[in-house]
Backbone as JSON, one array per atom type, in Angstrom:
{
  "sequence": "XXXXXXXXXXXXXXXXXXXXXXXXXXXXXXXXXXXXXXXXXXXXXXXXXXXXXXXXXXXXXXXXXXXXXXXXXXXXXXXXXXXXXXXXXXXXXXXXXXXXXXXXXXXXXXXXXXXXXXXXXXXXXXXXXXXXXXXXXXXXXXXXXXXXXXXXXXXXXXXXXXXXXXXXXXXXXXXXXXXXXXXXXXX",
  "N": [[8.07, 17.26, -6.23], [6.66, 15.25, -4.04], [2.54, 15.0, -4.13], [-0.32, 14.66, -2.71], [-3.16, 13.32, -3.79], [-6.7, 13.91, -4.53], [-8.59, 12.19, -6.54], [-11.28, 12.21, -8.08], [-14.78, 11.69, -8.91], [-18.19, 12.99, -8.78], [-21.47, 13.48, -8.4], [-24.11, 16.3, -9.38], [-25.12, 17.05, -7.4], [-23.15, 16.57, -5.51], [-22.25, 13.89, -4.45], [-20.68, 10.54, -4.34], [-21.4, 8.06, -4.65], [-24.26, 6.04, -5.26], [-27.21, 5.61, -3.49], [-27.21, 3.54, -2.7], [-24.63, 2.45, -2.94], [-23.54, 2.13, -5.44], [-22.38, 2.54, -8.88], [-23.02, 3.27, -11.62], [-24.73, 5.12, -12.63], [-22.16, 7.12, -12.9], [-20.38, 5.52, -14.63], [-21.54, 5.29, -17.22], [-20.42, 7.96, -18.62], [-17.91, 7.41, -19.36], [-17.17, 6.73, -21.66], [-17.05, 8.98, -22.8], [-15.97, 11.63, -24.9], [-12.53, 12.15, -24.32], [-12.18, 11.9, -21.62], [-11.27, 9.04, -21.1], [-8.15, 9.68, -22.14], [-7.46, 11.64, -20.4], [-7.85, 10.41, -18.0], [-5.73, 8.39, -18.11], [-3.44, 10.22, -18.61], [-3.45, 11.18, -16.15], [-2.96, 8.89, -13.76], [-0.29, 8.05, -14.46], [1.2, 9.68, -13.46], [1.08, 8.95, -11.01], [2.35, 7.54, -8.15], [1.89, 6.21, -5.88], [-1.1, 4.31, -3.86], [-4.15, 4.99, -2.29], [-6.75, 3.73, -0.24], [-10.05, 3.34, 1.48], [-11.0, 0.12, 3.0], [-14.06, 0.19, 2.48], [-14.02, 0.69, -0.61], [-11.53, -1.13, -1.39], [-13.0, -3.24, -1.25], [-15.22, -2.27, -3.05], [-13.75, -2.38, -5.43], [-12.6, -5.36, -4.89], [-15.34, -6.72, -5.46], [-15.98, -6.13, -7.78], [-15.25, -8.36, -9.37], [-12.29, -8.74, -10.82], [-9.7, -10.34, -11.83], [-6.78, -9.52, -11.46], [-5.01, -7.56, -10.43], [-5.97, -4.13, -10.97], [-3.6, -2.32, -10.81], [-1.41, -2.66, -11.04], [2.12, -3.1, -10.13], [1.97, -0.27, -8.72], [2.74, 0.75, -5.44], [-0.05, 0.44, -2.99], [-2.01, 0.81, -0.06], [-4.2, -0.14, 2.05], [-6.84, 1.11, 4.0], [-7.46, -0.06, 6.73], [-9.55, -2.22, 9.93], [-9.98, -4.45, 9.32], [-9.02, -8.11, 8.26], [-8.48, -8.75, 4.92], [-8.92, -10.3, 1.21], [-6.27, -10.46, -1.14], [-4.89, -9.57, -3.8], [-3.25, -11.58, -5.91], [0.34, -11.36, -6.52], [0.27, -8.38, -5.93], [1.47, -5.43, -4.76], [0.18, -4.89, -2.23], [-0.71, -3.37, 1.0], [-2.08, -3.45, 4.03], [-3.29, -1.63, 6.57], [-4.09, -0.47, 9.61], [-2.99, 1.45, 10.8], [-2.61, 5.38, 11.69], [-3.55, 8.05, 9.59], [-1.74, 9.69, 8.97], [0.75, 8.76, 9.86], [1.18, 6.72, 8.48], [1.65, 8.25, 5.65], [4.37, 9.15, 5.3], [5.24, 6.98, 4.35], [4.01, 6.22, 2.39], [4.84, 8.73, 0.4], [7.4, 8.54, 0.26], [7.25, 5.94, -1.04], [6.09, 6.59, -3.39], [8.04, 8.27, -4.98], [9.02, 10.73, -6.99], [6.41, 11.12, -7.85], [2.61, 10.83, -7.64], [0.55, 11.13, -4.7], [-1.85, 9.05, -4.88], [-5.31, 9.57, -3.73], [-8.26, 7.17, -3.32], [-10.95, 6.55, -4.09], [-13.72, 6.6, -1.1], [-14.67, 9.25, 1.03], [-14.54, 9.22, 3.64], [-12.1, 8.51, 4.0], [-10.21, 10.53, 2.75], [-11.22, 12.2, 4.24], [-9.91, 12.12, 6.32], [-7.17, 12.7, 5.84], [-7.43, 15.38, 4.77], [-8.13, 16.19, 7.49], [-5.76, 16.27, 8.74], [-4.16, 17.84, 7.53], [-2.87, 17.17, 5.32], [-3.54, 16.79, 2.91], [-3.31, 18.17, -0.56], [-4.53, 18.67, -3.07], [-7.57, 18.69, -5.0], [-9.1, 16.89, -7.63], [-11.56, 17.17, -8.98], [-14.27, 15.81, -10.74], [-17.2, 16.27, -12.34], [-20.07, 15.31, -12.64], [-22.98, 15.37, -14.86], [-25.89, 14.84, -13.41], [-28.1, 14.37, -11.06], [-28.39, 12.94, -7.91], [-29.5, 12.7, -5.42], [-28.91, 11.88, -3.05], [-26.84, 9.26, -0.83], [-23.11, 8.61, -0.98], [-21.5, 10.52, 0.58], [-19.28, 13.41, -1.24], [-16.76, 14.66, 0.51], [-17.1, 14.35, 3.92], [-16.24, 16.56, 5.45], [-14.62, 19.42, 6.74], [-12.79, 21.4, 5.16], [-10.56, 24.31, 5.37], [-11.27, 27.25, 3.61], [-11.3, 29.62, 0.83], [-10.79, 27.25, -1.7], [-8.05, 26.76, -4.02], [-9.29, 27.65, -6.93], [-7.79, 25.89, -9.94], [-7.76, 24.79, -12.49], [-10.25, 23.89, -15.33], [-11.56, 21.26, -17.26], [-12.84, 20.56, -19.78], [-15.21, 17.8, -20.79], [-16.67, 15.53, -23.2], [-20.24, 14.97, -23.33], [-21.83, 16.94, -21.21], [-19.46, 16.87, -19.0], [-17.39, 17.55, -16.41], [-13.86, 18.26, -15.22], [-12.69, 19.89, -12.32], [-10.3, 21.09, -10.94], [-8.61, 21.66, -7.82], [-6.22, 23.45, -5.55], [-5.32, 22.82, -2.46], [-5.68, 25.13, 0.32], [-2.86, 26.59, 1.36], [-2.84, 27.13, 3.98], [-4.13, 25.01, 4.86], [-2.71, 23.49, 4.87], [-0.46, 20.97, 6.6], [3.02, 21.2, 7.26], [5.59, 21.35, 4.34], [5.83, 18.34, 2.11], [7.85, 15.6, 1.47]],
  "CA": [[7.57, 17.04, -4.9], [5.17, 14.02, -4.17], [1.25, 16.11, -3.68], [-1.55, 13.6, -2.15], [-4.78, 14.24, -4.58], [-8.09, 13.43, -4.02], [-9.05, 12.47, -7.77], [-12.79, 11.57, -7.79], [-16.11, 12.14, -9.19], [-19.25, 13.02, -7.81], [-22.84, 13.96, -9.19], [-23.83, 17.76, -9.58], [-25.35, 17.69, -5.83], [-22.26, 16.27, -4.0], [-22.41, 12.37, -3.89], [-19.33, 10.0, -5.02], [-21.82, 6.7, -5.01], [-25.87, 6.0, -4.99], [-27.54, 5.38, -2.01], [-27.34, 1.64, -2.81], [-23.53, 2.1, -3.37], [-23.39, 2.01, -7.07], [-21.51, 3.85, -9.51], [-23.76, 3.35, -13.04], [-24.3, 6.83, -12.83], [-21.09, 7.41, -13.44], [-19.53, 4.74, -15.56], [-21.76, 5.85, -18.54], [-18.89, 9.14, -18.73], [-16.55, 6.06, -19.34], [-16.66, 7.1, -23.13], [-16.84, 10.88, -23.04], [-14.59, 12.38, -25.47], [-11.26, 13.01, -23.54], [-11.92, 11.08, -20.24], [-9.67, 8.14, -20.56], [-7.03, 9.87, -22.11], [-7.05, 12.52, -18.92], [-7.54, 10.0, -16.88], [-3.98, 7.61, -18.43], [-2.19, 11.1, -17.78], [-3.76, 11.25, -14.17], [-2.56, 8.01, -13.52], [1.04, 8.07, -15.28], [1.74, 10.71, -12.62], [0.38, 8.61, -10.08], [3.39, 6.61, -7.59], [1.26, 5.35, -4.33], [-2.44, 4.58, -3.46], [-4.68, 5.11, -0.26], [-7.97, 3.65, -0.06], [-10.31, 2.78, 2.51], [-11.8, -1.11, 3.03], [-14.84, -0.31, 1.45], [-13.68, 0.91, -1.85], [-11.28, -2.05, -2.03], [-13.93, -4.07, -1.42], [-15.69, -2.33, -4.04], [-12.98, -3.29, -6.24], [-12.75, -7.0, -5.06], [-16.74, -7.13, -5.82], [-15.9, -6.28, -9.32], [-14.79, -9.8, -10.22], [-11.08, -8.46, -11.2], [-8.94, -11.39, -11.9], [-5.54, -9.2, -11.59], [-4.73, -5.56, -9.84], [-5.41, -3.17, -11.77], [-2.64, -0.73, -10.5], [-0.25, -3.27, -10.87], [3.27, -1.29, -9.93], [1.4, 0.9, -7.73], [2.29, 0.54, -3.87], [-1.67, 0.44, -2.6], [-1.98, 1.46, 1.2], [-6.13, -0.09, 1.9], [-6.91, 1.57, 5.69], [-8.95, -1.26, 7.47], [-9.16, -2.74, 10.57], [-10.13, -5.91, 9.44], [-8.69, -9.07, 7.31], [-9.53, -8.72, 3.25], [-8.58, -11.0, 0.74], [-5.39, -9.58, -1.6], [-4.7, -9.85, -5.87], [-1.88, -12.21, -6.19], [1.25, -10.04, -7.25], [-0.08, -7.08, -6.08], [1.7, -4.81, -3.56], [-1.1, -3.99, -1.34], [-0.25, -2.97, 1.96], [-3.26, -3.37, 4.77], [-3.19, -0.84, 7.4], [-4.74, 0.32, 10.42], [-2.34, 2.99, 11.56], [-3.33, 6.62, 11.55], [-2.72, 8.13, 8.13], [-0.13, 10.39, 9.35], [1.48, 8.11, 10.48], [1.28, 6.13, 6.82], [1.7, 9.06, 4.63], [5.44, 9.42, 4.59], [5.85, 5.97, 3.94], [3.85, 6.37, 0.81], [5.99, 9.43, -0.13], [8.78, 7.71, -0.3], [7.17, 4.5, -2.33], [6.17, 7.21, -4.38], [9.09, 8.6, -5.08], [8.81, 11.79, -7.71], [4.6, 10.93, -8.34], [2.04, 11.4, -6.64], [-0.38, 9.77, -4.06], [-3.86, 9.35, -5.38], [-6.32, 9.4, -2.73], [-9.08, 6.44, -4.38], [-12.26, 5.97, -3.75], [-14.49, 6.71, -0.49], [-14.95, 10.16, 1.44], [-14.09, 9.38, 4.87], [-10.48, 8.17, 4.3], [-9.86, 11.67, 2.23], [-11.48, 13.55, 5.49], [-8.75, 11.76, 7.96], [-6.33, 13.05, 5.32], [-7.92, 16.62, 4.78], [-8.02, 16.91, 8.52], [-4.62, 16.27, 9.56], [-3.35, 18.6, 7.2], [-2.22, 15.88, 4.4], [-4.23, 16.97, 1.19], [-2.62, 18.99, -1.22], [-5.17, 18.54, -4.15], [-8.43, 17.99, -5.35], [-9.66, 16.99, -9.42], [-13.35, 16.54, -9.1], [-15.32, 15.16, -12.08], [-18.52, 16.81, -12.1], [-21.47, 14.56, -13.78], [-24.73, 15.78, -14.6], [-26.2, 13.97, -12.65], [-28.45, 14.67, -9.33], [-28.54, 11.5, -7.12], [-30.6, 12.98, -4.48], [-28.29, 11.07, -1.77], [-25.88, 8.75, -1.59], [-22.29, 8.53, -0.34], [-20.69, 12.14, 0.37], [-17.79, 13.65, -1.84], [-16.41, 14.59, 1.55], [-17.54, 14.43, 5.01], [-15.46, 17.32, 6.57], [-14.61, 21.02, 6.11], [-11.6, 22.02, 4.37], [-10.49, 26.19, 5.57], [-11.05, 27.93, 2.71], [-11.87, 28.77, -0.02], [-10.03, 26.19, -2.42], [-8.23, 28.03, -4.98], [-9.49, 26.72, -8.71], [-6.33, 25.98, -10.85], [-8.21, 24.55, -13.91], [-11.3, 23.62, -15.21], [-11.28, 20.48, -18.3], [-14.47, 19.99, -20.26], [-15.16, 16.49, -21.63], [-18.01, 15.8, -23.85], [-21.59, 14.51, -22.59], [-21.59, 17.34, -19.93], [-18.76, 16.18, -18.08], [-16.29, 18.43, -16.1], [-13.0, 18.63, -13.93], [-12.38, 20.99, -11.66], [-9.47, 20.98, -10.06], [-8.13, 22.58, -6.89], [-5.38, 23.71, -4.57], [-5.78, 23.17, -1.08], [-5.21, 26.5, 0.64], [-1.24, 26.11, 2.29], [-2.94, 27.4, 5.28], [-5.14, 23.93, 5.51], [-1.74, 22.03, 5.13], [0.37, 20.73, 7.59], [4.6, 21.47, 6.31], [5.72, 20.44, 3.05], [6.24, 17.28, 2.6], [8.89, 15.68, 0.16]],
  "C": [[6.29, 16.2, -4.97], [3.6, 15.05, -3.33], [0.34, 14.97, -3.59], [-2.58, 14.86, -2.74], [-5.99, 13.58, -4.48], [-8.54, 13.24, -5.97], [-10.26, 11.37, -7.61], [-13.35, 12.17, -8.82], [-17.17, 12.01, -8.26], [-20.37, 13.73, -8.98], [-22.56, 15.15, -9.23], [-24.16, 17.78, -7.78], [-24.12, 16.63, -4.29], [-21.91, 14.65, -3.61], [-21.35, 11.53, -5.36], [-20.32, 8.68, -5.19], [-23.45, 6.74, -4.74], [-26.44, 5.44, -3.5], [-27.21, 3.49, -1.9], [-25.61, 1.3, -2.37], [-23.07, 1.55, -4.35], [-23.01, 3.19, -7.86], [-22.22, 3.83, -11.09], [-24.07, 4.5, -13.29], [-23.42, 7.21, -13.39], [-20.19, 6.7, -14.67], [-20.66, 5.17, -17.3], [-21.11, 6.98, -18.74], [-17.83, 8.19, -19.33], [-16.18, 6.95, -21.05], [-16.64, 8.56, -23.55], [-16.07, 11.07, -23.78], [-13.37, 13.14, -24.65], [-11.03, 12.4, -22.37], [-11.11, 9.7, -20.57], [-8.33, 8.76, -21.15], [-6.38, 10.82, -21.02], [-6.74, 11.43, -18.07], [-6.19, 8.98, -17.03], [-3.43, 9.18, -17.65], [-1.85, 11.49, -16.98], [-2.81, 10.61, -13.86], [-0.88, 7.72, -13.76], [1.66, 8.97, -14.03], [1.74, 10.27, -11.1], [1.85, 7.27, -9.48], [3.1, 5.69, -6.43], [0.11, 5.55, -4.89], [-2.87, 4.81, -2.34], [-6.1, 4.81, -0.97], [-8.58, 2.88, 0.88], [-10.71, 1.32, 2.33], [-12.93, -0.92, 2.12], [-14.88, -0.01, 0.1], [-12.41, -0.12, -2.38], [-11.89, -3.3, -2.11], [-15.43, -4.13, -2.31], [-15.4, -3.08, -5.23], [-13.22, -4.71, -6.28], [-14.4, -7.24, -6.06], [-17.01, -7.01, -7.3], [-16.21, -7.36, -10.37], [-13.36, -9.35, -11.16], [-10.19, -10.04, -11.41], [-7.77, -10.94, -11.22], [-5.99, -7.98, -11.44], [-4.97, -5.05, -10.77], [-4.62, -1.89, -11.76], [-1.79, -1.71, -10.45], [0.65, -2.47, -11.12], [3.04, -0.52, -9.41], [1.47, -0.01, -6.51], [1.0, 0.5, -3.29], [-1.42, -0.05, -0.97], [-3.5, 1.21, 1.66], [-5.79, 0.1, 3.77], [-8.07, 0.91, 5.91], [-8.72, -1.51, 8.63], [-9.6, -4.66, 10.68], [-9.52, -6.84, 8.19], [-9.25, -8.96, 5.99], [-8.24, -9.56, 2.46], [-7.2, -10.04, 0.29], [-5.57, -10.31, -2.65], [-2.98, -10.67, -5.33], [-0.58, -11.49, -7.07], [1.58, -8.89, -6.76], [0.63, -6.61, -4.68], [0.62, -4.03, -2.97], [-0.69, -3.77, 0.27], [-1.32, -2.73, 2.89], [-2.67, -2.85, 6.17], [-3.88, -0.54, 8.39], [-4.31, 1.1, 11.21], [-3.13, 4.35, 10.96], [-2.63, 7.01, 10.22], [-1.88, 8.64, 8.19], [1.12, 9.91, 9.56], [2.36, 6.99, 9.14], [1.7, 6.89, 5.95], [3.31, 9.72, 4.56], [6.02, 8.58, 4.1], [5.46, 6.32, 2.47], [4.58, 7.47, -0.42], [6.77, 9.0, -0.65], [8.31, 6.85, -1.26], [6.57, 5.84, -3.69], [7.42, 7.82, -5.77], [8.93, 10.12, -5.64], [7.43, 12.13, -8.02], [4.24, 11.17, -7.29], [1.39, 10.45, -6.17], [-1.85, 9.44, -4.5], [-4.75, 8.73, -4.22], [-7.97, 8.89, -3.49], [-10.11, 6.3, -3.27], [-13.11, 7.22, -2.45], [-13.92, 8.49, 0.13], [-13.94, 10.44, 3.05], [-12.52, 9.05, 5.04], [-9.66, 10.19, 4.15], [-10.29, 12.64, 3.78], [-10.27, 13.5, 6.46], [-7.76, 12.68, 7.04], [-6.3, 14.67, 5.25], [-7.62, 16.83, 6.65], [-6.69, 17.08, 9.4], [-3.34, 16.97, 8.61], [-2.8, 18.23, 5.72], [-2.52, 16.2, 2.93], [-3.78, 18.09, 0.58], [-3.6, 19.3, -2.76], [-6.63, 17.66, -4.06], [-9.23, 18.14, -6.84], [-10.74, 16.03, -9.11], [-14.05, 16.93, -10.29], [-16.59, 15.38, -11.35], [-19.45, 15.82, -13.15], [-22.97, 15.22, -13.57], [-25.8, 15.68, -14.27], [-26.61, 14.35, -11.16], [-29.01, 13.13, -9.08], [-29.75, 11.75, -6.39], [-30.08, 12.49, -3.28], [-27.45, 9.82, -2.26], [-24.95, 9.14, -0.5], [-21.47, 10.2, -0.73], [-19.58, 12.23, -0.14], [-16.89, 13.73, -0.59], [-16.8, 15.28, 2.88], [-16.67, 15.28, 5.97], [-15.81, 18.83, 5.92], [-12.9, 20.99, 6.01], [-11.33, 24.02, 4.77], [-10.33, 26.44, 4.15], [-11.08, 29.03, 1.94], [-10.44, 28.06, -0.82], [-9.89, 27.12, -3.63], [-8.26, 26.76, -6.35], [-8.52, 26.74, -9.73], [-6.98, 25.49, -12.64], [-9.41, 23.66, -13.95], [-11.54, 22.48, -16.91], [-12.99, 20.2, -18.63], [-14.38, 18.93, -21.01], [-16.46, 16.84, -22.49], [-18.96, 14.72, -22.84], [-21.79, 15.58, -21.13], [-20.23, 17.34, -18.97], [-18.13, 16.77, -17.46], [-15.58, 18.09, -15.13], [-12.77, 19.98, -13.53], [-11.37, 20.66, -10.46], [-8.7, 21.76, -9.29], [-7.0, 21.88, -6.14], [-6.05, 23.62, -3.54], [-4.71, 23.95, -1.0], [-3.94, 26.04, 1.52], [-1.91, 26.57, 3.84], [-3.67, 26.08, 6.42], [-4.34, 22.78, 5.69], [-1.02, 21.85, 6.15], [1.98, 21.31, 6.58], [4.66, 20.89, 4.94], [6.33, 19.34, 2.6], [7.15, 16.97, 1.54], [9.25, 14.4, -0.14]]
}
């Protein structure tokens, strides 16, 4: 069954990007003992994307030459014109996600959806019932402010299914959303 997951990181006090909107914070974890091979087996599992405008316009700002989810359907929720990767199935949206989220099912097929990047896309998703998962990367790391892990409330509590320790500090923690915060099951 295809499960829409919220797979992120965030500091210890709650924040997915610096007040600036920078992730250097985080990309020193890059070499942790264990984090890229979790994160290949994340990904391997992974059949759609969803992310909002400004996290693919994080991306673009990269300087990427070429997708890097090439083979991944990618679903960016905007309401305005953004460039696209040559190749790349990207799919620019401004329908409601509900409204999006059985298409991506399906392009999924047996995988799952990975819910990338920013806060507020994951809240539309969290609030209309949609989120089935969340594997948050804890860094040791206090920002002090910054862009919120997520800007809603979730009914809960979230039950904790497992907890992965990398080296340098690093941790996942990953949860169930409670069936009572979901909408039906989707397939």
């Amino acid at each position: 069954m295809t499960r829409t997951q919220y797979y992120v990181a965030a500091s210890i006090d709650g924040y997915i990007a610096d007040a600036e909107g920078r992730l250097g914070w985080l990309f020193q974890f890059n070499g942790a003992p264990g984090v890229d091979e979790h994160y290949k087996a994340f990904l391997a599992g992974v059949g759609a994307l969803a992310m909002g405008a400004s996290t693919y316009e994080f991306l673009l700002g990269e300087g990427l030459k070429t997708w890097p989810y090439e083979g991944l359907p990618t679903w960016v929720f905007t309401h305005r014109a953004l460039p696209t990767f040559a190749g790349a199935d990207i799919r620019f949206t401004a329908e409601d996600v509900a409204a999006v989220c059985e298409q991506m099912a399906r392009a999924a097929g047996e995988k799952n959806i990975w819910l990338m990047g920013g806060g507020n896309l994951v809240a539309q998703f969290a609030q209309r019932g949609l989120l089935d998962e969340i594997l948050l990367g804890v860094a040791p790391v206090v920002l002090g402010g910054g862009t919120p892990l997520l800007p809603t409330s979730i009914p809960g509590p979230l039950e904790l299914q497992a907890v992965t320790r990398f080296g340098g500090g690093f941790v996942e923690l990953r949860y169930e959303v409670p069936a009572r915060a979901r909408s039906g099951e989707r397939g």
